[in-house]
VEXPA-676626 format. One line per 10 residues: number of its first residue (from 1); for each residue x, y, z of N, C-alpha, C, O. Coordinates in steps of 0.2 Angstrom, whole numbers, plus 5000, padded with zeros to 4 digits. Layout:
% VEXPA-676626
NUM	X Y Z X Y Z X Y Z X Y Z | ... $
END
This chain:
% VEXPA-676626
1	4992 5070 5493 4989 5064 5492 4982 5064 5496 4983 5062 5502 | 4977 5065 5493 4970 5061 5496 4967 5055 5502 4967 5049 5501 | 4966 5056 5505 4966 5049 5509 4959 5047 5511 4955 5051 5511 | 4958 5042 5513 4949 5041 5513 4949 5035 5519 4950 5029 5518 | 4949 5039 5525 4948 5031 5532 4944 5032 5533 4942 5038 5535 | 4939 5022 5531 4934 5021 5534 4934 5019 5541 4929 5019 5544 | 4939 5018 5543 4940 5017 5551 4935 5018 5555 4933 5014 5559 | 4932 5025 5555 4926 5027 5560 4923 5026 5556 4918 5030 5558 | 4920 5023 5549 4914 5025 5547 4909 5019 5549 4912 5014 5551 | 4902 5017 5548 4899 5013 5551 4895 5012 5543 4893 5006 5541 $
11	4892 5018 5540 4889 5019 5536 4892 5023 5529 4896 5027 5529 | 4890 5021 5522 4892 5024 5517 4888 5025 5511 4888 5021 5506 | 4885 5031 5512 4877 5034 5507 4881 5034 5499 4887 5035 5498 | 4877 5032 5494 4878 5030 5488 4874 5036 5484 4868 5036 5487 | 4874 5039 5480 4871 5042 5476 4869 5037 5470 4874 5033 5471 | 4865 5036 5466 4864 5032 5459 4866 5038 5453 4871 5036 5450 | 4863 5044 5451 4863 5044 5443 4869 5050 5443 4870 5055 5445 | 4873 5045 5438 4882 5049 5439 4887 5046 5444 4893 5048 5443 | 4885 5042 5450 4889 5040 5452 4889 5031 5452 4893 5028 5449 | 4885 5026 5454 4885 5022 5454 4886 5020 5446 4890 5017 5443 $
21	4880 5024 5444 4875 5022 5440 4879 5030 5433 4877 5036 5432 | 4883 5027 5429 4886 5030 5427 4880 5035 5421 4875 5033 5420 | 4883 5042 5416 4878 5046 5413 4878 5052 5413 4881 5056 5417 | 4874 5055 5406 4874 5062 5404 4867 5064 5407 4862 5062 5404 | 4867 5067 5413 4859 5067 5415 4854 5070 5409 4848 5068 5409 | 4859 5074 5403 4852 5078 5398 4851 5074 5393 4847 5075 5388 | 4856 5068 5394 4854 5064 5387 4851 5057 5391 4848 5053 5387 | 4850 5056 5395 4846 5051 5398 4838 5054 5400 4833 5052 5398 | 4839 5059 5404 4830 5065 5404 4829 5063 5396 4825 5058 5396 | 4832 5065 5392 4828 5067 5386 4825 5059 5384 4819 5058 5383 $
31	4831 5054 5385 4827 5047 5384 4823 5044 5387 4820 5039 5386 | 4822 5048 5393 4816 5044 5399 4808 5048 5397 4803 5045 5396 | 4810 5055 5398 4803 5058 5393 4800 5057 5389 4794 5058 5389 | 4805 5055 5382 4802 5051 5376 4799 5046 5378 4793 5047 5377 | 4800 5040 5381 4798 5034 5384 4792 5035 5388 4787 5032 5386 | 4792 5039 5393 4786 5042 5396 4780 5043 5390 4775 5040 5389 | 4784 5050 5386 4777 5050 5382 4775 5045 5378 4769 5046 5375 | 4777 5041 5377 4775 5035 5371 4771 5033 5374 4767 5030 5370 | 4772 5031 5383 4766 5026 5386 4761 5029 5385 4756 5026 5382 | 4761 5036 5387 4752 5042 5390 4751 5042 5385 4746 5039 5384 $
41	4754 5043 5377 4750 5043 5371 4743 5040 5368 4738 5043 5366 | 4745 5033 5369 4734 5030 5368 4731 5032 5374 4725 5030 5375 | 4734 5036 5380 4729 5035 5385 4728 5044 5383 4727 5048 5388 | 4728 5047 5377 4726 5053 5377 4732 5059 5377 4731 5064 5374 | 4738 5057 5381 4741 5064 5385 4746 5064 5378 4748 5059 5375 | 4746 5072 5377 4751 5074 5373 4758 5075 5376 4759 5076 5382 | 4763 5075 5372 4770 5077 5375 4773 5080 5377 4778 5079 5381 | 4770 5088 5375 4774 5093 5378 4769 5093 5384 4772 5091 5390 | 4763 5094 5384 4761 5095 5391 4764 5089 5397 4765 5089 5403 | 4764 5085 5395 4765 5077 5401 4771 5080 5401 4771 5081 5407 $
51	4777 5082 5398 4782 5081 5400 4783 5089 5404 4786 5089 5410 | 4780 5093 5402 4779 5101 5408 4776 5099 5415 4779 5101 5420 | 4772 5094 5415 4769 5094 5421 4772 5089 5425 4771 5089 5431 | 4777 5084 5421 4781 5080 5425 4788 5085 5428 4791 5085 5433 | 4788 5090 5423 4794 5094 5428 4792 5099 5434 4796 5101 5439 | 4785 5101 5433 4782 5104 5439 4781 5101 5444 4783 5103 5450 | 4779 5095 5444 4778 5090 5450 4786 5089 5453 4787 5088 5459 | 4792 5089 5449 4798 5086 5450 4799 5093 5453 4801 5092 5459 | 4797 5100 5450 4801 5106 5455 4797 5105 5463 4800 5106 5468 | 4790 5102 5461 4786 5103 5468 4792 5099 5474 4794 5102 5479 $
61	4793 5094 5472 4795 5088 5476 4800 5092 5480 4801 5092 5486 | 4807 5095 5475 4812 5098 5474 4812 5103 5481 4817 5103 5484 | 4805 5107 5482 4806 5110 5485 4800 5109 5492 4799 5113 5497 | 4798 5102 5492 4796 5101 5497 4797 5101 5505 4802 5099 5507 | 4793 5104 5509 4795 5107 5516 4793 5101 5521 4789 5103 5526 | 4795 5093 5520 4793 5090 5522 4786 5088 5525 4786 5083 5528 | 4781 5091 5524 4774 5092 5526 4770 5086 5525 4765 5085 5528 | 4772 5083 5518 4768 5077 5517 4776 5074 5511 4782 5076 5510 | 4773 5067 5511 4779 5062 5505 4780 5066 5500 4775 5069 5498 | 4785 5065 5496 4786 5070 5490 4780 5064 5484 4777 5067 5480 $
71	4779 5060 5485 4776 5055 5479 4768 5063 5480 4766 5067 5476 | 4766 5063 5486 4759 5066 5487 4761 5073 5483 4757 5075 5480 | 4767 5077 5484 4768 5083 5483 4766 5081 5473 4762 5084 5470 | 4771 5077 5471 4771 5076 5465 4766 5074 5463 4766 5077 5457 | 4758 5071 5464 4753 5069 5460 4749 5076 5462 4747 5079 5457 | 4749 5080 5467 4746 5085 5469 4747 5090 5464 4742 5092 5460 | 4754 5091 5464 4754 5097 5455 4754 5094 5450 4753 5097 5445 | 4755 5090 5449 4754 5085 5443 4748 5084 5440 4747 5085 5434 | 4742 5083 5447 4734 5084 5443 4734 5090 5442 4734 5092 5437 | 4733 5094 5448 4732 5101 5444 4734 5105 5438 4731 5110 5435 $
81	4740 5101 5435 4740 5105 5429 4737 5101 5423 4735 5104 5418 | 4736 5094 5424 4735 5090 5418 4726 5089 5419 4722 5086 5415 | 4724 5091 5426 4718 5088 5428 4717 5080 5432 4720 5075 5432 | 4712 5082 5436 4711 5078 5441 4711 5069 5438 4711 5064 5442 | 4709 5070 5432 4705 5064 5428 4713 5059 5428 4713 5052 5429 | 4719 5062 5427 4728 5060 5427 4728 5055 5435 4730 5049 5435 | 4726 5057 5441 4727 5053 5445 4727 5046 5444 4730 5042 5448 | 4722 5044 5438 4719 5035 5435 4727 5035 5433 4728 5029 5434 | 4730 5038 5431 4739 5033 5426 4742 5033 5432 4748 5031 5430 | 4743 5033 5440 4746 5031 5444 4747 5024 5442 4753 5023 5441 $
91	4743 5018 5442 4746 5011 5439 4750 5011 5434 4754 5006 5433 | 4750 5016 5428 4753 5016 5422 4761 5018 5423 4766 5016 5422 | 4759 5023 5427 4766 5025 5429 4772 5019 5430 4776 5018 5426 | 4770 5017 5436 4770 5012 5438 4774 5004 5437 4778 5000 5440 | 4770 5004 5429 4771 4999 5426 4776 5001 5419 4779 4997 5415 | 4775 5008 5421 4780 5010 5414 4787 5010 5416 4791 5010 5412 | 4789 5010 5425 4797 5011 5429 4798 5004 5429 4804 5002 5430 | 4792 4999 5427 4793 4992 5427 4796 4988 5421 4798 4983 5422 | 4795 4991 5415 4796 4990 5409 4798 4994 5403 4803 4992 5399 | 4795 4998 5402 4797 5001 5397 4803 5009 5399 4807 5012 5396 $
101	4801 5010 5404 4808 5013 5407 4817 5010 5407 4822 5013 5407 | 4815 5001 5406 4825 4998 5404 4826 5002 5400 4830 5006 5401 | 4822 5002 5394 4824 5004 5388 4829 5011 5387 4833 5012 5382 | 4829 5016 5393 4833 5019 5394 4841 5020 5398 4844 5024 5400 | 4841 5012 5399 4848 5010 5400 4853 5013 5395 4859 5014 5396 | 4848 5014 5388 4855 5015 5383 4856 5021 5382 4857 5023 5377 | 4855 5026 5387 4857 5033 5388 4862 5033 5394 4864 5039 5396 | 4864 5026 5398 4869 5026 5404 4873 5020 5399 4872 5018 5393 | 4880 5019 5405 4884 5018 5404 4886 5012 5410 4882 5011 5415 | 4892 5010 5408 4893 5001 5412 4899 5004 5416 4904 5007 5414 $
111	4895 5001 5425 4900 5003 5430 4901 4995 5433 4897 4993 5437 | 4906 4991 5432 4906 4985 5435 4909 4983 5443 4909 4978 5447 | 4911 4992 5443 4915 4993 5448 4909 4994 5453 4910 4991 5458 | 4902 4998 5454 4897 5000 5456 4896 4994 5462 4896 4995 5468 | 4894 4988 5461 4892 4981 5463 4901 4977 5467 4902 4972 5471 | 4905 4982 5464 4910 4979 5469 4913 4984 5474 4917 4983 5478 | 4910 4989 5475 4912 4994 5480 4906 4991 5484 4908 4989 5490 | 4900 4990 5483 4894 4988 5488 4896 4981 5490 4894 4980 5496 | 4899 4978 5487 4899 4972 5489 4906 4971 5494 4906 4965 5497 | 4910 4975 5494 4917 4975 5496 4914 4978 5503 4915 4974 5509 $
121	4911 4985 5503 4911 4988 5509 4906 4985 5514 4905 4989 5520 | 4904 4980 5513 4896 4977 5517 4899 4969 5520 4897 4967 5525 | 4906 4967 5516 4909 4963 5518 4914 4966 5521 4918 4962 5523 | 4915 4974 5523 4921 4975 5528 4917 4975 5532 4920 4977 5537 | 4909 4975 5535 4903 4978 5541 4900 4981 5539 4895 4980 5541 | 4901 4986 5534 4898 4993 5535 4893 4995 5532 4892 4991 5527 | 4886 4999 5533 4878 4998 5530 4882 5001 5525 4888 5002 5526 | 4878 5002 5520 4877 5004 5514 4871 5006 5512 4867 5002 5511 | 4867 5013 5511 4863 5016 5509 4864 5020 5502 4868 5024 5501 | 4859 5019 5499 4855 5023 5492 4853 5028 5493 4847 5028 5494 $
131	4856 5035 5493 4855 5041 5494 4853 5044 5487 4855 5050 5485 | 4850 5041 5484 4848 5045 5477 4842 5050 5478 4837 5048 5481 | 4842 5057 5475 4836 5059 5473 4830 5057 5475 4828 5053 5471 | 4826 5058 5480 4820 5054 5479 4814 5057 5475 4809 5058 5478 | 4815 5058 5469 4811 5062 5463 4809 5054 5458 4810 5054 5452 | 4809 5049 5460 4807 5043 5457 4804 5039 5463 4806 5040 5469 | 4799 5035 5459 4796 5029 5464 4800 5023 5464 4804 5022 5459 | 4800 5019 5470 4803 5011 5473 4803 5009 5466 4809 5009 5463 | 4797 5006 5461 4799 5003 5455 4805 5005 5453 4810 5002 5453 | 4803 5011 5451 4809 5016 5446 4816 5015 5449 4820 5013 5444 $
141	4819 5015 5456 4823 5015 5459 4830 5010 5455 4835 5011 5453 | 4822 5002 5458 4823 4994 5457 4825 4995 5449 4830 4992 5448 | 4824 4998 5445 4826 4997 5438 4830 5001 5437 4834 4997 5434 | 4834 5007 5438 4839 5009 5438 4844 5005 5442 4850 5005 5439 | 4845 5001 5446 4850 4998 5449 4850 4993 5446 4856 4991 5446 | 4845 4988 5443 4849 4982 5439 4852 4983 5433 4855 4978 5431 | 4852 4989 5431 4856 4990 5425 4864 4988 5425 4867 4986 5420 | 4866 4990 5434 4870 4988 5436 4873 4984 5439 4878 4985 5442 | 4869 4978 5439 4867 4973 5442 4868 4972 5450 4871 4969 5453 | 4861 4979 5453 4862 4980 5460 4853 4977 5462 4848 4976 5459 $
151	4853 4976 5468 4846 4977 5469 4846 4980 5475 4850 4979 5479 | 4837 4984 5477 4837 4989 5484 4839 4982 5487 4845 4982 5489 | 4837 4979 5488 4838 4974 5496 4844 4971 5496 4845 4966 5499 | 4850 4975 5493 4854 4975 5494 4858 4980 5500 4863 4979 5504 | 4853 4987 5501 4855 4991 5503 4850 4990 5511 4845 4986 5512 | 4855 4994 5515 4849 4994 5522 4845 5000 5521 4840 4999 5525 | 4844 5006 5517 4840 5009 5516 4841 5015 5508 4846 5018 5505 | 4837 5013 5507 4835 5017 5500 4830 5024 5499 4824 5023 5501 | 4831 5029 5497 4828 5036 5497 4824 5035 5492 4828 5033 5487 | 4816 5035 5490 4813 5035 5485 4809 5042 5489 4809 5046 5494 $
161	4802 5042 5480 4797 5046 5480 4794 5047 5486 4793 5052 5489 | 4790 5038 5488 4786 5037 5494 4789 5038 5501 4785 5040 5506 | 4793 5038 5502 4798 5038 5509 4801 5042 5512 4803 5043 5518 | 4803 5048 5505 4805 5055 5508 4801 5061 5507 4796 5062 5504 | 4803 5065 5511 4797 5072 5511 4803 5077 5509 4801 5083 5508 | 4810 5077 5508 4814 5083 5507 4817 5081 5500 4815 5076 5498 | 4821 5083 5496 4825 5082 5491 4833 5085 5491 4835 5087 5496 | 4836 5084 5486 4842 5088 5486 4840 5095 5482 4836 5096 5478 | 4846 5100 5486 4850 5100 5488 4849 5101 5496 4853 5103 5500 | 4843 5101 5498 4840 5105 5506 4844 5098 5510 4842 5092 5509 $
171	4848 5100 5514 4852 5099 5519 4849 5093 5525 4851 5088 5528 | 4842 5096 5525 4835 5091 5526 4833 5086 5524 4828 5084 5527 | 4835 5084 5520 4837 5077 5515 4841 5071 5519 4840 5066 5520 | 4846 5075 5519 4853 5070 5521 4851 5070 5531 4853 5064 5534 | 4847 5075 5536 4845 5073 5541 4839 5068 5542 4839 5065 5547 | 4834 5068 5537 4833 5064 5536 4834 5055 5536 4833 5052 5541 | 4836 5054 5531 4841 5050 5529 4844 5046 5537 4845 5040 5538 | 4846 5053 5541 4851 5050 5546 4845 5049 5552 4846 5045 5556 | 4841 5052 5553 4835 5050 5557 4832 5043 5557 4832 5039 5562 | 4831 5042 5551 4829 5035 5547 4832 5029 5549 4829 5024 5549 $
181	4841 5029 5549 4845 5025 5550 4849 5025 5556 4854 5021 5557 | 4846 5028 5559 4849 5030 5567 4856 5030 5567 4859 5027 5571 | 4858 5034 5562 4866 5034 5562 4868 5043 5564 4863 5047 5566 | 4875 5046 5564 4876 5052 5568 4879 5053 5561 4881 5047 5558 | 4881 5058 5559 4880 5062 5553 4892 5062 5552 4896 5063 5548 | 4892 5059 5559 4901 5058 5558 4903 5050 5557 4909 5049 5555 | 4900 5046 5557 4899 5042 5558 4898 5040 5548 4899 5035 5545 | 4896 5043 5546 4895 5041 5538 4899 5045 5533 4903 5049 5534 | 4897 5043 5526 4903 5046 5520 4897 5048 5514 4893 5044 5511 | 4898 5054 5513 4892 5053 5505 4897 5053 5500 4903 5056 5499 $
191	4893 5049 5496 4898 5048 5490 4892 5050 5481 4887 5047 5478 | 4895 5055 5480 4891 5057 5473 4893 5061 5471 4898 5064 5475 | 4892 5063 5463 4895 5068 5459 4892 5075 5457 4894 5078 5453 | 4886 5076 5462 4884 5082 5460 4886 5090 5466 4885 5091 5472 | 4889 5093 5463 4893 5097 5468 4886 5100 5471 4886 5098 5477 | 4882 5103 5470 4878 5107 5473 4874 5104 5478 4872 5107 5483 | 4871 5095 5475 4867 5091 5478 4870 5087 5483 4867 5085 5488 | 4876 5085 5481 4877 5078 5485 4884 5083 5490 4886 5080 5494 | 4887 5090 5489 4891 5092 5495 4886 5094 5500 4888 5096 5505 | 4879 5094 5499 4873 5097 5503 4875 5094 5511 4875 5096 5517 $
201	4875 5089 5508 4878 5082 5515 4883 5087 5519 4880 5090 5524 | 4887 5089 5518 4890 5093 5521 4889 5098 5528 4892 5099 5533 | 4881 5100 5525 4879 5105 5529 4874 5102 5534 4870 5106 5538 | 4874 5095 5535 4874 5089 5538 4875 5086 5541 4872 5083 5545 | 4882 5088 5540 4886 5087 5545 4891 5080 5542 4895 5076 5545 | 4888 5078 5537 4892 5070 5532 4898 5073 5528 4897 5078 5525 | 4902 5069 5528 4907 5073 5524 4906 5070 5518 4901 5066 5518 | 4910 5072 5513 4908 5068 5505 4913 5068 5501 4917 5073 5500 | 4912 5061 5498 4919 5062 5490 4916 5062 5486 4911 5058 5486 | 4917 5065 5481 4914 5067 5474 4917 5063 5468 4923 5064 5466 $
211	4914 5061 5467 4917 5055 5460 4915 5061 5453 4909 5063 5451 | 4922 5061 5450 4922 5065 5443 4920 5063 5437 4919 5065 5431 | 4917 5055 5439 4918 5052 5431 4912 5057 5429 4913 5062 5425 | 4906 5057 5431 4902 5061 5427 4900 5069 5430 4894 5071 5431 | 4904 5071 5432 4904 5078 5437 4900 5080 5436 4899 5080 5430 | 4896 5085 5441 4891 5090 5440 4892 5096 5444 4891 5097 5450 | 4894 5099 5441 4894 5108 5444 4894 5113 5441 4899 5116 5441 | 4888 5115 5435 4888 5120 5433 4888 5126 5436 4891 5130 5433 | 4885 5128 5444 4887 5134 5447 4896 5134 5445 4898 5139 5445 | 4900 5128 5444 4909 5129 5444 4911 5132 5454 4914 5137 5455 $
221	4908 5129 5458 4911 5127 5465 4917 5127 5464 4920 5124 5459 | 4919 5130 5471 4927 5128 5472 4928 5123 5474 4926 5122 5480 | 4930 5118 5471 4932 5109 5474 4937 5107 5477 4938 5101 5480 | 4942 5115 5477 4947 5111 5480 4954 5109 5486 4960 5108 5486 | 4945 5108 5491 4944 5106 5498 4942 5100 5498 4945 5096 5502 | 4938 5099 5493 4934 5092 5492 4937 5086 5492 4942 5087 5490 | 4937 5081 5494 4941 5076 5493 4938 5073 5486 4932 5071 5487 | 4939 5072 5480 4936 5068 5475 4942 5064 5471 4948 5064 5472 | 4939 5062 5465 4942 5057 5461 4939 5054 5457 4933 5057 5456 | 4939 5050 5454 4936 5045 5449 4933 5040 5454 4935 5039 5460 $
231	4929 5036 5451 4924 5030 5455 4931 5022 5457 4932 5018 5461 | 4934 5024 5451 4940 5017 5453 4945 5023 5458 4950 5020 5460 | 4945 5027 5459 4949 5030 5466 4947 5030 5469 4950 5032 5474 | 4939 5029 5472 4936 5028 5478 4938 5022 5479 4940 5022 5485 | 4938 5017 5475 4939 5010 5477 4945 5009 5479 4947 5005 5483 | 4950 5014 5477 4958 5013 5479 4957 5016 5486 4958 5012 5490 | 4956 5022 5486 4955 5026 5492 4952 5020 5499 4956 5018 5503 | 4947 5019 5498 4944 5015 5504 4947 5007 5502 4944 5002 5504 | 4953 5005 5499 4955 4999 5499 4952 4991 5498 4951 4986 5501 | 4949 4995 5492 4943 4990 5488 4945 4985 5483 4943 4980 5481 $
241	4951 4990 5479 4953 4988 5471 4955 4982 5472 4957 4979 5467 $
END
């Protein structure tokens, strides 16, 4: 039997897409890119390229060596491929993570339980941080979590675009993170479903439980050291249900 004591823990890192924030990641991309492209269309930009250079900039960020914010890495390759004249759709962008991005709720699914684990563990003391990808802007972030009816200022610290210089799955992510929060790496719990990305914590020194509802591990890792389960057995495990 599995067991999960928060007793030493002080802090509790949240992944959003697949854990919180429930989904098929290639059927939600597919609907986020549509949406994208439909914005850049009267401003000129066609779909396939906007959408190539959206994933160049996302590989850049991916593989950022902390040297500058992944937002700067991301606009960097981004004009270069599309031209320097793309840096003007910054406010579009923007404005599209602000509105026209909900529209992509209907490619996730309803965690009721997401807003009762944060709210449960915050009233046992414990911080709560949003450890998501930071390959999305603050905006972007803020609308992915109301889907769920969460908001950043619910969390004491949230990983965006502008904020982080590392990504997953670099190990330097998660030190990050724990620099930022002045916490010690024994001391917290990551909680996500992506085996490659969120067991990174690991190599961090954070331990982590893997929520199955929407699992990711195409390399097929061996899991079965892992502590994991379902998102309503996290809530069992740490004595939330």
């Amino acid at each position: 039997m599995q067991t999960l004591d928060l007793n030493k823990k002080t802090t509790i890192l949240f992944d959003l897409d697949g854990t919180l924030l429930p989904m098929e990641l290639e059927k939600f991309t597919n609907t986020y890119f549509a949406l994208l492209a439909k914005k850049a269309a009267p401003l000129g930009y066609e779909a396939k390229p906007l959408v190539e250079a959206v994933w160049q900039g996302t590989k850049a960020m991916v593989k950022n060596d902390g040297s500058k914010p992944n937002c700067d890495r991301f606009w960097e390759v981004f004009s270069k491929v599309l031209g320097e004249q793309v840096l003007a759709l910054k406010p579009y962008f923007d404005d599209f993570y602000a509105k026209e991005f909900h529209l992509a709720k209907s490619a996730t699914k309803e965690n009721p339980l997401a807003k009762k684990a944060v709210d449960g563990l915050k009233a046992r003391g414990l911080e709560v941080v949003l450890a998501t990808n930071p390959l999305f802007p603050k905006v972007g972030v803020a609308t992915r979590l109301s889907w769920i009816d969460l908001a950043i200022e619910e969390f004491s610290y949230v990983s965006t675009y502008e904020n982080s210089s590392f990504c997953k799955p670099n190990p330097l992510y998660f030190q990050e993170i724990l620099e930022r929060i002045g916490k010690r790496p024994e001391e917290c719990l990551m909680v996500g479903n992506d085996a490659a990305e969120d067991l990174a914590a690991e190599k961090a020194g954070i331990p982590v439980y893997l929520v199955t509802d929407c699992l990711v591990n195409p390399a097929k890792m061996d899991l079965s050291q892992t502590v994991s389960g379902t998102f309503a057995d996290f809530l069992d495990l740490a004595g939330l249900s």
